[in-house]
C-alpha positions as CSV (number, residue, x, y, z in Angstrom):
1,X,11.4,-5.1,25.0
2,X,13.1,-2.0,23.2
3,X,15.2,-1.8,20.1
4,X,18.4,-2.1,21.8
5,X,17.4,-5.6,23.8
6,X,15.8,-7.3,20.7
7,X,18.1,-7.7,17.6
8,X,18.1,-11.7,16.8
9,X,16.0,-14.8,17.2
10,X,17.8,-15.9,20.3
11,X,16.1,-13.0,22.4
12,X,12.9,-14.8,21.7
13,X,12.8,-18.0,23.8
14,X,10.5,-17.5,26.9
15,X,9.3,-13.6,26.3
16,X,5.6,-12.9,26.6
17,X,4.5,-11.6,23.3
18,X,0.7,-10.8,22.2
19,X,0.0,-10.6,18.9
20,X,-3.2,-8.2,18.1
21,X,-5.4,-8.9,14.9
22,X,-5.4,-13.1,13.2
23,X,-5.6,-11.5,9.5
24,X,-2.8,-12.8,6.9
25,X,0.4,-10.8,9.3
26,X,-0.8,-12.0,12.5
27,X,-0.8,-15.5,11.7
28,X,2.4,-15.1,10.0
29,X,3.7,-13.0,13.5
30,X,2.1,-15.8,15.2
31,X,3.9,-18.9,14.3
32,X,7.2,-17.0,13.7
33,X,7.0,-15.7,17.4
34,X,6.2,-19.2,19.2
35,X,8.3,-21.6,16.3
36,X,11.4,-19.2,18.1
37,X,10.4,-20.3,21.5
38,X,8.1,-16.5,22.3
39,X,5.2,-17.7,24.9
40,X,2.6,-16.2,22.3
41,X,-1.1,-14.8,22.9
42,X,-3.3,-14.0,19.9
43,X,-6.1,-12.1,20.3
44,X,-9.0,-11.2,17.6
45,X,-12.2,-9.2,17.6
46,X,-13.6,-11.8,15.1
47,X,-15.2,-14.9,16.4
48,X,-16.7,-16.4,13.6
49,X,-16.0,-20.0,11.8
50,X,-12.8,-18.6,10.1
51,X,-11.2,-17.0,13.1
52,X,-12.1,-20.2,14.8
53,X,-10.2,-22.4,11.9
54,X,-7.3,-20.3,12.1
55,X,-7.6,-20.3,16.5
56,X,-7.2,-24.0,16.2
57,X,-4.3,-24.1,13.9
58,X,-2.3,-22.0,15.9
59,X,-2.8,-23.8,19.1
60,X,-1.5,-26.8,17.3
61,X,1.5,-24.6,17.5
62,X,1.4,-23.9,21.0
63,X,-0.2,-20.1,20.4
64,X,-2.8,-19.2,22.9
65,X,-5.8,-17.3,20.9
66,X,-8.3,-14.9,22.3
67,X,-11.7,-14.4,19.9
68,X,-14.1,-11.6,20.6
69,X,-14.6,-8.2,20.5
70,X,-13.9,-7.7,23.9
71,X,-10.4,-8.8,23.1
72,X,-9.3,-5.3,21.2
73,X,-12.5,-3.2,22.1
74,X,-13.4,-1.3,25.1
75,X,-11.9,-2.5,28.7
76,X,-9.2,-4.9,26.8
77,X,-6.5,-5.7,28.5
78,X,-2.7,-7.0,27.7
79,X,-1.9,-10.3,30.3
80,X,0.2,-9.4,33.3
81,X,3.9,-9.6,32.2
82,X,3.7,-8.9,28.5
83,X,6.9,-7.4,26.9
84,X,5.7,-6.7,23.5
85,X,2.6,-6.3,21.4
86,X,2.6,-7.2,17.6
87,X,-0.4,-5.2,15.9
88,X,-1.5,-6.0,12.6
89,X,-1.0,-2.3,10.3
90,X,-4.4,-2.2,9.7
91,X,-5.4,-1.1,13.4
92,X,-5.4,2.2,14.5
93,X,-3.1,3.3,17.3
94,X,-6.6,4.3,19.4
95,X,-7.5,0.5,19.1
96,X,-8.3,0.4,23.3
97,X,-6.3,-2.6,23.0
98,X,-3.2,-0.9,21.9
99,X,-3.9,2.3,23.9
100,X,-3.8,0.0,27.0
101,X,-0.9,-1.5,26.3
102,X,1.1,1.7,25.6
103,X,-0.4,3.6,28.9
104,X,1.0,0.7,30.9
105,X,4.4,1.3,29.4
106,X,4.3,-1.9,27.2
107,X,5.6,-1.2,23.7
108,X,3.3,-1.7,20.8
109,X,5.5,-2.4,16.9
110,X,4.1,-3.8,14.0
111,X,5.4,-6.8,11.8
112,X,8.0,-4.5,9.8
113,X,9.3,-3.1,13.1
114,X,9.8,-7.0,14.1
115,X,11.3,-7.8,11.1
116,X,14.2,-5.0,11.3
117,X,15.0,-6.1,14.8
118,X,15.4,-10.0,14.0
119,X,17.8,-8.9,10.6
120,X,20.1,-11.6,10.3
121,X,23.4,-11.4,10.7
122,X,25.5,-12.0,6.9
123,X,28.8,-14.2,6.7
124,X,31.3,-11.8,6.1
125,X,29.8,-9.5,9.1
126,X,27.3,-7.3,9.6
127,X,23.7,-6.6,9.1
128,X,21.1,-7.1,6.1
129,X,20.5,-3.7,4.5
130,X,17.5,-2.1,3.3
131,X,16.7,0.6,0.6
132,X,13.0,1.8,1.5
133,X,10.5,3.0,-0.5
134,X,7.1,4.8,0.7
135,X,4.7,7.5,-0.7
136,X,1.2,8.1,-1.5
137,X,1.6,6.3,-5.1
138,X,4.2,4.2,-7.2
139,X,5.7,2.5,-4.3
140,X,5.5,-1.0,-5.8
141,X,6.5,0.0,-9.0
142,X,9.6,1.5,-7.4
143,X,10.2,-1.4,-5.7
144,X,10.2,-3.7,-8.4
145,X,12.2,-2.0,-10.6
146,X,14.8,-1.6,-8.0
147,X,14.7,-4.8,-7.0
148,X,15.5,-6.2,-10.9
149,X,18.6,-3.6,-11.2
150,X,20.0,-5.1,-7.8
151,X,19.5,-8.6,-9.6
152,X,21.0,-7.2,-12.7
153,X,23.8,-5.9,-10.5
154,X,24.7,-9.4,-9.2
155,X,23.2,-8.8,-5.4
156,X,21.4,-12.0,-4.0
157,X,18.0,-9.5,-3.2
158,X,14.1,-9.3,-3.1
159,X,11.2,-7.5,-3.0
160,X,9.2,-7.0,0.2
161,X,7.5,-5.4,2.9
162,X,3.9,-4.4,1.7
163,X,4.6,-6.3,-2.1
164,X,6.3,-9.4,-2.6
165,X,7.7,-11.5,-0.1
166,X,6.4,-11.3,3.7
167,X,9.2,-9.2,4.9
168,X,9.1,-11.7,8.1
169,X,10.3,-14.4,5.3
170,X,13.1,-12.5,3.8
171,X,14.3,-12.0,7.7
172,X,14.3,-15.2,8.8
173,X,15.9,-17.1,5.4
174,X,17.9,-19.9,6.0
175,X,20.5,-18.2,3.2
176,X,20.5,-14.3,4.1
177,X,19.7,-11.7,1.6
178,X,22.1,-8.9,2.0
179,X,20.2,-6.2,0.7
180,X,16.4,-6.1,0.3
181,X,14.5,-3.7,-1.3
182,X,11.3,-2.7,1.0
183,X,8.1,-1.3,0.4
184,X,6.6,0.4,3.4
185,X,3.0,2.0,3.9
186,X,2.1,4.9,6.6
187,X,0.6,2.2,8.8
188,X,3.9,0.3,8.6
189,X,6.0,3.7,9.7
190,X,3.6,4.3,12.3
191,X,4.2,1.0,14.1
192,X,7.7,1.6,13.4
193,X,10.5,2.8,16.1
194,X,14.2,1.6,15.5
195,X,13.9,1.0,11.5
196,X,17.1,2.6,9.9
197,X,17.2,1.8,6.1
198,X,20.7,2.5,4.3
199,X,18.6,5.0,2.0
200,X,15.0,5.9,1.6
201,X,12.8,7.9,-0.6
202,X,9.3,9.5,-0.5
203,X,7.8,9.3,-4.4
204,X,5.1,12.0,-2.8
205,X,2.9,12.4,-0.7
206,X,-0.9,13.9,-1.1
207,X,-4.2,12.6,1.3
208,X,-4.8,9.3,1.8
209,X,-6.0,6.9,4.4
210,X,-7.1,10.2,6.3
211,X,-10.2,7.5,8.0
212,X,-6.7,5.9,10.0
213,X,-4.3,9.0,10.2
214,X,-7.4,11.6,10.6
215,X,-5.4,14.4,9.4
216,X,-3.0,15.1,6.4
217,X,-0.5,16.0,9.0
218,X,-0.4,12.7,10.8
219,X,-0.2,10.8,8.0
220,X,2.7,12.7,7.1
221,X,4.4,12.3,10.1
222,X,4.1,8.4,9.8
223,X,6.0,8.3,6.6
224,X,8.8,11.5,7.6
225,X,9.8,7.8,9.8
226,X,11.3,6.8,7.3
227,X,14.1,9.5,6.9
228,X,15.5,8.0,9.9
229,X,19.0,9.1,11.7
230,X,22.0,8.1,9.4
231,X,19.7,7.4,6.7
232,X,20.2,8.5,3.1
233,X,17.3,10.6,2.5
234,X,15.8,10.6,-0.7
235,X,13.0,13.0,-2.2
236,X,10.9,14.3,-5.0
237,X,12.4,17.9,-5.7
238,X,9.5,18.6,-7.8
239,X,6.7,17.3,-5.0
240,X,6.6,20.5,-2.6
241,X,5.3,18.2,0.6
242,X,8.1,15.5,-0.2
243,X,10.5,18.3,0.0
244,X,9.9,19.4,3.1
245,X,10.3,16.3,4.6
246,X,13.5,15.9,3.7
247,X,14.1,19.1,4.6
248,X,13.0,19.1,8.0
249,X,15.1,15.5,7.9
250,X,18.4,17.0,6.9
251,X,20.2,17.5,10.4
252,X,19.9,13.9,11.0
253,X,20.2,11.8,7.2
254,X,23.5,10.9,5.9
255,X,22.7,13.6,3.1
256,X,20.0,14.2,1.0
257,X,19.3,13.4,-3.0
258,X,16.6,14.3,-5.0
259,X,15.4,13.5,-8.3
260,X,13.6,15.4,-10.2
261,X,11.9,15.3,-14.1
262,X,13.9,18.0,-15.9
263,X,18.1,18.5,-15.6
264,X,18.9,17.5,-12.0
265,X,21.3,20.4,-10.2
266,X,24.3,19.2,-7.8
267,X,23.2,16.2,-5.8
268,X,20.2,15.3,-7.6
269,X,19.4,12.6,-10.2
270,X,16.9,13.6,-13.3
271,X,16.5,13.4,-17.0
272,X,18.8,15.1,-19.9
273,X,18.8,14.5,-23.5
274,X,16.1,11.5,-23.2
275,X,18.9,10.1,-20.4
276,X,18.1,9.2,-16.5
277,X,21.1,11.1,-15.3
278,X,23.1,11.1,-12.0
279,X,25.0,14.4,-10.1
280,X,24.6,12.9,-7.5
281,X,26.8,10.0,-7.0
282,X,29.4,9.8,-10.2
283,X,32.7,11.3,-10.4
284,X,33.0,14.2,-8.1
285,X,29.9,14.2,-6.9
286,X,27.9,15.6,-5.3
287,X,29.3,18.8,-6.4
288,X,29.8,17.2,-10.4
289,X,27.4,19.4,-12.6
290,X,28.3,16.9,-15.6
291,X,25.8,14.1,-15.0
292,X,26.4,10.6,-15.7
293,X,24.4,8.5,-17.6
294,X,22.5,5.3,-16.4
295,X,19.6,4.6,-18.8
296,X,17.6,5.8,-22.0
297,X,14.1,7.3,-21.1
298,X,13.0,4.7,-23.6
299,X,14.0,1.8,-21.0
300,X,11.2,3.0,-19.2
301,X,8.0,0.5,-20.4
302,X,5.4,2.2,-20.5
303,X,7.1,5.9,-20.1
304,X,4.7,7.5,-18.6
305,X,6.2,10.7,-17.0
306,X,5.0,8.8,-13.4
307,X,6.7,6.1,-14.4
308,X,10.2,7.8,-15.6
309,X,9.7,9.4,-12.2
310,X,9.6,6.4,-10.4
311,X,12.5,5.0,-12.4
312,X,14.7,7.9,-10.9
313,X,14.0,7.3,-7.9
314,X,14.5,3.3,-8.2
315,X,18.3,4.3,-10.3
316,X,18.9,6.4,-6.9
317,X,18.6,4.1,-4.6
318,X,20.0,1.2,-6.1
319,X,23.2,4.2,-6.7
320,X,23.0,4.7,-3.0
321,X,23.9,1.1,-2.5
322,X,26.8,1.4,-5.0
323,X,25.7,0.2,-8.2
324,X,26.9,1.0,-11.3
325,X,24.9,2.6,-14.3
326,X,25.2,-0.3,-16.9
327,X,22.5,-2.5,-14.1
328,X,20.7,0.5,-13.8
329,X,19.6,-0.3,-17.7
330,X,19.9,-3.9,-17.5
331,X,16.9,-3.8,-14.4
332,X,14.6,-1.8,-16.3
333,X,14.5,-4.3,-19.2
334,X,14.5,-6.9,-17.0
335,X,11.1,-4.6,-15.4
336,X,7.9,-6.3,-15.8
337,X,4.7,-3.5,-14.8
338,X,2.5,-5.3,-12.5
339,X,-0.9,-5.5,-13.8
340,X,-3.4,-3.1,-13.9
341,X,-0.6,-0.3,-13.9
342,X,-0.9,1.9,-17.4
343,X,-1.5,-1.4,-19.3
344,X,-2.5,-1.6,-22.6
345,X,-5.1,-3.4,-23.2
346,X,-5.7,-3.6,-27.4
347,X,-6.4,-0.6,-29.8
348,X,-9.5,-0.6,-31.5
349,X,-9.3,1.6,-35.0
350,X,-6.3,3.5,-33.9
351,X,-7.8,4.0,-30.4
352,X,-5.7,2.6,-27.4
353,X,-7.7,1.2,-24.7
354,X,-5.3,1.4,-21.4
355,X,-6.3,0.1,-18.0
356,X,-5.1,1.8,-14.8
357,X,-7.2,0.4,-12.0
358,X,-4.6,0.7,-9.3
359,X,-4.8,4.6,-9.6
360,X,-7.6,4.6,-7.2
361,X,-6.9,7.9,-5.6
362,X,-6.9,11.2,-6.8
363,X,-3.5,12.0,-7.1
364,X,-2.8,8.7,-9.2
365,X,-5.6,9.1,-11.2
366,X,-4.2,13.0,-12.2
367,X,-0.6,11.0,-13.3
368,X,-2.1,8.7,-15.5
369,X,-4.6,11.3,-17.1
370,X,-1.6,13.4,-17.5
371,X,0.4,10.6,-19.4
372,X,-2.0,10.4,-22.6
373,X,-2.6,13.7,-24.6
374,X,-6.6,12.9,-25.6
375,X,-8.8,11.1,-23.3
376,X,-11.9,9.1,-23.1
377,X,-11.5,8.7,-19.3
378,X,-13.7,6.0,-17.7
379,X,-13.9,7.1,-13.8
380,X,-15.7,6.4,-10.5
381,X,-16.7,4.0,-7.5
382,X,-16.4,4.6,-4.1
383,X,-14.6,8.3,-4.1
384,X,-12.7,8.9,-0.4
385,X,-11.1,12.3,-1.2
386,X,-12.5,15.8,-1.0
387,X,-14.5,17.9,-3.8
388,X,-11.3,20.0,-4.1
389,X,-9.2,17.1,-4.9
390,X,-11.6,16.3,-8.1
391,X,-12.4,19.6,-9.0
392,X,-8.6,19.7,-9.2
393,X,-8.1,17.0,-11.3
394,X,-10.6,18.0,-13.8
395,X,-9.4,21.9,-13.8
396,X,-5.6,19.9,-15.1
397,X,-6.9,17.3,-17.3
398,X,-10.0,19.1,-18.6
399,X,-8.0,20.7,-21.6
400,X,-7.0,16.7,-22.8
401,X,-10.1,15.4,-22.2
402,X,-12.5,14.4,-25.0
403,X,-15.2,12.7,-23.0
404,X,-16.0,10.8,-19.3
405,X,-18.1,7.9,-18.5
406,X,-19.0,7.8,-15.1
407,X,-20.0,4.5,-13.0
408,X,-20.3,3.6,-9.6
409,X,-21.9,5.0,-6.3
410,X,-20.0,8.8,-6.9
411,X,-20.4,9.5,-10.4
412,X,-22.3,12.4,-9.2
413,X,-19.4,14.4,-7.2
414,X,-17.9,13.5,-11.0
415,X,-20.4,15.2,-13.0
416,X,-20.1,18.1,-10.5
417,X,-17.0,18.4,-10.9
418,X,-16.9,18.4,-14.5
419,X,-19.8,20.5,-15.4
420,X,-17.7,22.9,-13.3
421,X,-14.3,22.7,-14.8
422,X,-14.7,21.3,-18.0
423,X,-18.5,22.1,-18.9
424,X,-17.7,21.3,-22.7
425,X,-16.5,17.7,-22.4
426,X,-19.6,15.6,-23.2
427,X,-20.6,13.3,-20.5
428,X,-21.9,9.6,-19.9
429,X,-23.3,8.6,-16.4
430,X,-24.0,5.0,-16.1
431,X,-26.6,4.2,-13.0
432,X,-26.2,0.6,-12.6
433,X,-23.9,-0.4,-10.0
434,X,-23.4,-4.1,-11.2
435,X,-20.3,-5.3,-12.8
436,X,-21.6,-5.6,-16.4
437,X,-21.6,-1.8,-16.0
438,X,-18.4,-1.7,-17.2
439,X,-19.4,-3.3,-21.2
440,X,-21.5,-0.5,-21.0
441,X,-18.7,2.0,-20.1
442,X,-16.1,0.8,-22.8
443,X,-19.0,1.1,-25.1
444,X,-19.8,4.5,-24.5
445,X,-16.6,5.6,-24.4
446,X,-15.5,3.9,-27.6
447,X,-18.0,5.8,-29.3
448,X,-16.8,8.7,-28.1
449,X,-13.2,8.4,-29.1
450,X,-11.5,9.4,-32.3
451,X,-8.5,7.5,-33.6
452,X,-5.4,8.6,-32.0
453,X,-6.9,8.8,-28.6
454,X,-6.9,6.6,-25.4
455,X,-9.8,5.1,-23.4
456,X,-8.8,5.2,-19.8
457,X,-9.8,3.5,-17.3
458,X,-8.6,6.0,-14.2
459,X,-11.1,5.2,-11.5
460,X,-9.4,8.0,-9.0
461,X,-11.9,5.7,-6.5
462,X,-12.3,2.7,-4.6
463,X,-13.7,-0.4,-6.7
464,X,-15.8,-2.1,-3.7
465,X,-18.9,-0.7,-5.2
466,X,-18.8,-2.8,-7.8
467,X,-16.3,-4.7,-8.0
468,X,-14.5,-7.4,-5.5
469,X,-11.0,-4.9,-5.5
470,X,-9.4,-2.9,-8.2
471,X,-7.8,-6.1,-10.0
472,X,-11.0,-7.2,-10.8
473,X,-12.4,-3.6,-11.8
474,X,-9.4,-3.7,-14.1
475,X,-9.7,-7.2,-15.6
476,X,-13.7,-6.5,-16.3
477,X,-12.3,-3.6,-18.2
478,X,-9.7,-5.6,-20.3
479,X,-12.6,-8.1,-20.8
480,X,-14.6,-5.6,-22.3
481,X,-12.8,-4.0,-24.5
482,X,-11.0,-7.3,-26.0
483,X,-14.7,-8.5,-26.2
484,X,-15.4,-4.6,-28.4
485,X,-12.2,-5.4,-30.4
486,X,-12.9,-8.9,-31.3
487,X,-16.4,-7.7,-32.7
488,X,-15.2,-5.3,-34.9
């Protein structure tokens, strides 16, 4: 089943389809696959009481389900005659079941890759369009401001992909969406083959998931997949790996567009006079040096230079798609930060207590430390990048730092780094590894602030430590300091 043989839900009806891995996508894959008529096998390497629930749910539906590790582990097998498997992003292309398939010539997709194939087909003719978004942080905050400035521009559109709606949804809506705005991860791109978005950025791009891609390089190469043939490429100008990808990309996108904090040269978008400004796509572009103007810095909420960042490169694709500069405003009011994003929790005698969970890796952690000029910076948990990454943080922030409290299992490669970077910044390291930890932590850190800075909580690790996932990490921060302010 290639690309150019699968492109509605009538090619469905009678082809052999497995579906690898029963989490949230493959059920979703699952019962969209056989409800269009796909003879549908579902394997698992789970066979426990839940995988069992959800094994007899789906042969309700008429889905055949495999349990076991044999089914994905060593000397797995696809049944004789499959066109197509359906992996779930979270496995790894050397998953024996997948290596199997692909050896015997059987292609191997993921749900996103599905989803592009079965776009539906819009009244007035046609194809749905998407306007992609990936990078290492700030996708979803990209993708939900652009998503309000299509609203605000009149388009019938939503949110998807990796955030919002299951992209399989918006696909197969009874009333088509003509253009969606779609968030898409490395392990989406990998398992992607035919996906050509209208335009596409990279925010940036530093290590992550490197225990799936195993090198910086591959991980790369999964999201350069998105600057697909015909595409309109768009890239950080300021983010030296994101411009090389775009670079390398250039022979084969419709054109490229950058954005960039600062004044943006021909064919680039950026900020002037406390404007997001366009020379990219107004009057004469892209060779127009005189920018246009879309939207006050201040329309940014909170405007964080991250943030203003991802603004830009929200404005550019929602410019890509024709819009004009009045929704471009209109969609960042309308903008509402998901939680745990740079949020501000209370102030406490002129200190501000900000929680930014989500930056869980070291590159977001150095954005948000960057955004405040005096911090208490509450960090740690389970730490997955290298010593260099945190010395690096620490050698940027150390001059705004007025203090750390450490938690979790790392704390130490914390310390380390600190005593080495920033030796004169006093430092807390909590040894319980319990959730109430993190009373303690806005404690200790509100003793250390004076008024005028901010506490931040900028974990620059994984929560599982500690805490159930980083929106929980976050709302036992929030707790605790409303509980500190409420005291006073």
């Amino acid at each position: 089943m290639t690309g150019s043989d699968v492109v509605g839900l009538a090619d469905l009806p009678g082809r052999p389809v497995v579906v690898a891995g029963l989490g949230i996508t493959g059920q979703s894959v699952s019962s969209l696959l056989v409800s269009h008529g796909a003879s549908v096998t579902a394997v698992d390497s789970r066979d426990d009481a839940e995988r069992r629930d959800i094994a007899d749910a789906l042969a309700a539906r008429g889905v055949a389900v495999r349990l076991g590790p044999e089914q994905l582990g060593a000397g797995a097998s696809v049944p004789p005659g499959t066109a197509l498997v359906v992996t779930s992003p979270g496995l790894r292309p050397d998953t024996p079941l997948l290596a199997t398939a692909a050896a015997a010539g059987v292609e191997v997709i993921g749900d996103v890759e599905l989803a592009w194939r079965l776009r539906p087909l819009l009244p007035g003719g046609g194809r749905q369009e998407w306007l992609a978004i990936t990078g290492t942080n700030g996708k979803t905050t990209t993708v939900r401001m652009l998503a309000a400035m299509l609203a605000a521009a009149g388009h019938r559109s939503v949110a998807a992909g990796n955030v919002g709606t299951p992209i399989l949804d918006v696909v197969t809506d009874p009333e088509p969406y003509p253009v969606v705005a779609v968030e898409l991860s490395s392990f989406q791109l990998h398992w992607s083959a035919t996906i050509r978005p209208l335009a596409a950025a990279v925010l940036n791009l530093a290590a992550h998931h490197l225990d799936w891609h195993d090198d910086i390089e591959s991980y790369a190469a999964a999201k350069a997949k998105i600057y697909a043939p015909g595409t309109i490429a768009i890239y950080n100008a300021q983010d030296p790996a994101t411009l090389a990808m775009a670079s390398a990309a250039a022979s084969r996108a419709a054109r490229l567009v950058g954005f960039r904090l600062g004044r943006p040269g021909a064919g680039e978008l950026g900020v002037a006079d406390d404007w997001l400004v366009d020379c990219a796509f107004g009057p004469g572009a892209p060779g127009d040096l005189e920018p246009a103007r879309l939207a006050p810095v201040s329309a940014v909420h909170p405007a964080a230079p991250h943030n203003v960042a991802d603004a830009l490169a929200a404005a550019t694709l929602a410019r890509a798609y024709g819009d004009q500069a009045g929704s471009i405003t209109a969609g960042l009011a309308r903008f509402v930060p998901e939680p745990h994003r740079i949020t501000l929790v209370t102030e406490i005698d002129g200190v501000a207590f900000v929680d930014d969970s989500k930056a869980s890796n070291p590159a977001a952690a150095a954005a948000s430390l960057a955004s405040f000029p005096s911090v208490v910076w509450v960090a740690g948990g389970l730490f997955r990048g290298s010593d260099d990454d945190l010395n690096g943080i620490v050698a940027a922030a150390g001059p705004r730092l007025r203090a750390a409290v450490l938690i979790g299992t790392d704390r130490a490669r914390f310390a380390r780094a600190l005593a080495r970077h920033a030796p004169n910044v006093p430092v807390t390291e909590l040894t319980g590894t319990d959730t109430g930890v993190m009373e303690q932590a806005v404690a200790q850190a509100a003793a250390a602030a004076r008024r005028g800075d901010t506490v931040l909580l900028a974990p620059a690790a994984q929560s599982w430590d500690m805490f159930r996932d980083y929106p929980a990490r976050g709302d036992a921060f929030a707790a605790a300091a409303r509980k500190l302010a409420a005291s006073r």
